[in-house]
C-alpha positions as a Python dict, from the first residue, in 0.01 Angstrom:
ca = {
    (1, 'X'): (0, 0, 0),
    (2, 'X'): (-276, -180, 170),
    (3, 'X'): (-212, -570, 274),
    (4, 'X'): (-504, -813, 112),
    (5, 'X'): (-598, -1183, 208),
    (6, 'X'): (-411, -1263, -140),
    (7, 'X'): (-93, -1162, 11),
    (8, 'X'): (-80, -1399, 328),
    (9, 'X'): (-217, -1693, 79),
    (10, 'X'): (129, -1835, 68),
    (11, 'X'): (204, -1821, 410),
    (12, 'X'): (-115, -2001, 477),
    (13, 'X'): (-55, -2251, 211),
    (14, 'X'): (309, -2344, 353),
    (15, 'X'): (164, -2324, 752),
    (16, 'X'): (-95, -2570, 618),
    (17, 'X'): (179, -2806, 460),
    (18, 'X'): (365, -2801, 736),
    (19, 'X'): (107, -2878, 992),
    (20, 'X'): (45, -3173, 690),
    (21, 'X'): (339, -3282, 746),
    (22, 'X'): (377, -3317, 1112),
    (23, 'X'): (67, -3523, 1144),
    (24, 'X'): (201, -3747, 891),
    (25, 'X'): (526, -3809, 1108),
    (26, 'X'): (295, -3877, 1438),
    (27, 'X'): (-9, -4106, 1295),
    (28, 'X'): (121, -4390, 1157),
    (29, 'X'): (-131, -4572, 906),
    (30, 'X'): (-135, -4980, 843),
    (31, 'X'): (-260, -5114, 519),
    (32, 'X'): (-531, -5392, 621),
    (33, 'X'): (-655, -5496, 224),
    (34, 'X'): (-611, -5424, -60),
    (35, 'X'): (-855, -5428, -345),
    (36, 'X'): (-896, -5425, -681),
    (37, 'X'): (-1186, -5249, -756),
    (38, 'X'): (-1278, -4878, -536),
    (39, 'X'): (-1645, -5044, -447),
    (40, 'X'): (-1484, -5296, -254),
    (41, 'X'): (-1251, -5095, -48),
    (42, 'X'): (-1560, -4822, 8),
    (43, 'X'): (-1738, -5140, 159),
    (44, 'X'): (-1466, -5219, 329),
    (45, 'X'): (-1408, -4853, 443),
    (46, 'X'): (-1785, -4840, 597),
    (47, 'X'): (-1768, -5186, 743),
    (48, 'X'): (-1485, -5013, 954),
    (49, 'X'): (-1685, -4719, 1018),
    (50, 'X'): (-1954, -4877, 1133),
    (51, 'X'): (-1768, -5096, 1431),
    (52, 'X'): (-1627, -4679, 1504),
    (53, 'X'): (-1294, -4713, 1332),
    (54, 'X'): (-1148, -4481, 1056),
    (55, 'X'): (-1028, -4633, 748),
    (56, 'X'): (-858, -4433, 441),
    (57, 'X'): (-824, -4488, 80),
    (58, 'X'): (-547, -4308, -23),
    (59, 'X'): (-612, -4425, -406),
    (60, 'X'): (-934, -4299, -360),
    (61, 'X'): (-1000, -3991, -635),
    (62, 'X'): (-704, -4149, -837),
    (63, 'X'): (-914, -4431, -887),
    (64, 'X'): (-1258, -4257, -929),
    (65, 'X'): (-1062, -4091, -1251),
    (66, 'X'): (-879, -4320, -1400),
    (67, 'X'): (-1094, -4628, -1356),
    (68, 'X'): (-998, -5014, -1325),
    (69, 'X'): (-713, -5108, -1529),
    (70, 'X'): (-502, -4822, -1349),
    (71, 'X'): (-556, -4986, -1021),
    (72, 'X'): (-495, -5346, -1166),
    (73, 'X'): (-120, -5156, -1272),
    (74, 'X'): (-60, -5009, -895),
    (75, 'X'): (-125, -5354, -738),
    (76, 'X'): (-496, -5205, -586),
    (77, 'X'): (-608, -4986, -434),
    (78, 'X'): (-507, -4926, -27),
    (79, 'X'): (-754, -4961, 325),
    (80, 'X'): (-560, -4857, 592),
    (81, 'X'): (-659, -4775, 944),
    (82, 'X'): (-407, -4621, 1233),
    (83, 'X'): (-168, -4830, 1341),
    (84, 'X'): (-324, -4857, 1689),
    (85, 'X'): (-658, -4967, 1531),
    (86, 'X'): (-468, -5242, 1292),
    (87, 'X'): (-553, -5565, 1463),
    (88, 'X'): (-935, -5448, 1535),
    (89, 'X'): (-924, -5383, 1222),
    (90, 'X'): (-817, -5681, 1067),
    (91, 'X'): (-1056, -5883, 1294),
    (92, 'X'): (-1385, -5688, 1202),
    (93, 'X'): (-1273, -5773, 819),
    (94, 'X'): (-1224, -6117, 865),
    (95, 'X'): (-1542, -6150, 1086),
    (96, 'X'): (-1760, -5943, 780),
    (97, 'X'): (-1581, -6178, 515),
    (98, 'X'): (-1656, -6506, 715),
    (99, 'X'): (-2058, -6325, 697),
    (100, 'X'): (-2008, -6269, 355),
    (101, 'X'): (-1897, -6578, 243),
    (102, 'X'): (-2194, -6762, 452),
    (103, 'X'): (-2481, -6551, 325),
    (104, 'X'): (-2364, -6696, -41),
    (105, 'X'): (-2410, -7033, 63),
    (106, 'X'): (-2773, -7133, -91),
}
């Protein structure tokens, strides 16, 4: 009996998990803000991208499915960069909040 690409599927699957895995042990990730609704962490997540950093929303598709009230009951909904990139981070949010805040000023 011939082998097919069906048969190494597993393997794959579990060399894939594993390699999952091992990243996860090596990058760290630091939650920077957390937000209650997913617009505001997206905006959040390109104000990041823009000054070159990478954030993540791990809540992302949960959120996108289950709307608002579920991420009122999780506490909101995550930003987090690498933990190298934390305290840029946190200092590009505060300096596009402190923008923010002064374009609303009539």
């Amino acid at each position: 009996m011939t082998s097919t690409h069906r048969d190494h599927q597993p393997e794959a699957f579990f060399d894939r998990l594993e390699l999952t895995v091992r990243l996860k042990q090596i990058i760290r990730m630091k939650t920077i803000a957390t937000c209650q609704r997913l617009i505001e962490a997206q905006i959040l997540q390109a104000a990041l991208g823009g000054s070159g950093i990478k954030a993540y929303l791990p809540e992302e598709l949960t959120a996108q499915t289950s709307g608002n009230t579920y991420n009122y009951a999780i506490g909101g909904l995550r930003v987090q960069v690498e933990d190298e990139d934390a305290d840029t981070a946190r200092e590009i949010l505060a300096n596009f909040n402190k923008s923010a805040a002064e374009s609303e000023i009539p």
